[in-house]
PAMARDO-172619 format. One record per residue (C-alpha): x, y, z. Coordinates in steps of 0.1 Angstrom, whole numbers, padded with zeros to 4 digits, always signed. Example, Ala and Ser with C-alpha at 12.3 -4.5 7.8 and 13.67 -1.06 7.14 Angstrom:
+0123-0045+0078/+0137-0011+0071/
END
This chain:
-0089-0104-0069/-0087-0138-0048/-0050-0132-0057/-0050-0102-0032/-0067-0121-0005/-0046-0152-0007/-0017-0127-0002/-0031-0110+0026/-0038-0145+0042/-0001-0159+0038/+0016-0125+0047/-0003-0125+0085/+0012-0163+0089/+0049-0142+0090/+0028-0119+0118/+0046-0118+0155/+0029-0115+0184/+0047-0077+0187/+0039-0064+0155/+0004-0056+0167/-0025-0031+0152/-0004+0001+0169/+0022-0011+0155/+0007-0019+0121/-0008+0019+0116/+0029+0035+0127/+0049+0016+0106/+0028+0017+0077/+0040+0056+0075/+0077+0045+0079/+0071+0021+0047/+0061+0045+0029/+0087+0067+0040/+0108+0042+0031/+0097+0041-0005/+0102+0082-0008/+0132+0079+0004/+0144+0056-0022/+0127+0075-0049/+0141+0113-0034/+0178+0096-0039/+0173+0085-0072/+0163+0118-0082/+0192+0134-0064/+0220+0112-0071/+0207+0094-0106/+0217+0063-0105/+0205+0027-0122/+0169+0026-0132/+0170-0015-0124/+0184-0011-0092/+0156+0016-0082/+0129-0009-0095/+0147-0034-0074/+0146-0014-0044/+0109+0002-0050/+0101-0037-0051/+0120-0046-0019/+0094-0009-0001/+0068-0018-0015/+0068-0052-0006/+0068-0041+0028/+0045-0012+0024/+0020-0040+0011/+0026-0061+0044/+0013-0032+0066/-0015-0026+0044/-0025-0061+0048/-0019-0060+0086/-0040-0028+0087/-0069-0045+0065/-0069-0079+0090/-0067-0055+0122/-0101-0039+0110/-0118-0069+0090/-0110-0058+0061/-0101-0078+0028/-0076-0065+0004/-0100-0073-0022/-0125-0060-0007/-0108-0025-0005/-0094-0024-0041/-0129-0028-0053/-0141-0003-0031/-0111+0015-0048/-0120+0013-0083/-0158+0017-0077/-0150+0054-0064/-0124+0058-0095/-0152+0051-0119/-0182+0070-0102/-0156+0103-0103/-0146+0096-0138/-0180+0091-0147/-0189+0124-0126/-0163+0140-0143/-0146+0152-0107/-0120+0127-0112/-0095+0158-0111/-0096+0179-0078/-0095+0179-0042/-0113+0156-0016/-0129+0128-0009/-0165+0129-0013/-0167+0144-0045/
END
């Protein structure tokens, strides 16, 4: 997952002096907005399935920015939480609560 962190790294050097940790948290609900947005018109209006991957790509992208602004602003590596990620995925499935409702299950 070094991929993830190498990301992370390079994506805070485009990181202005404005864009700080308020600003991080906020906007990473308007990325994601973004995203639904794109995905609500597709639904509604059809359209080109390549041109909604190219947009999904374009959201997510940024989605993926505030994420990693997020992680930096709390010491966090974006390894370090996708491992965290899957750990909890396998411990439900092996559980058997991967289905359901909330978070310590």
């Amino acid at each position: 997952m070094n991929d993830l962190n190498n990301y992370q790294l390079e994506a805070m050097t485009f990181r202005l002096p404005s864009a700080d940790e308020a600003y991080a948290l906020l906007n990473l609900g308007a990325e994601a907005g973004e995203v639904l947005g794109i995905l609500a018109k597709h639904l509604r209006d059809g359209g080109d399935d390549e041109v909604l991957r190219q947009n999904l790509k374009k959201e997510l992208g940024d989605l993926m920015w505030m994420v990693a602004a997020v992680a930096s602003d709390f010491d966090l590596t974006l390894s370090e939480i996708c491992e965290h990620n899957i750990d909890k995925l396998n411990s439900r499935f092996e559980r058997n609560v991967i289905t359901g409702s909330g978070d310590d299950r």
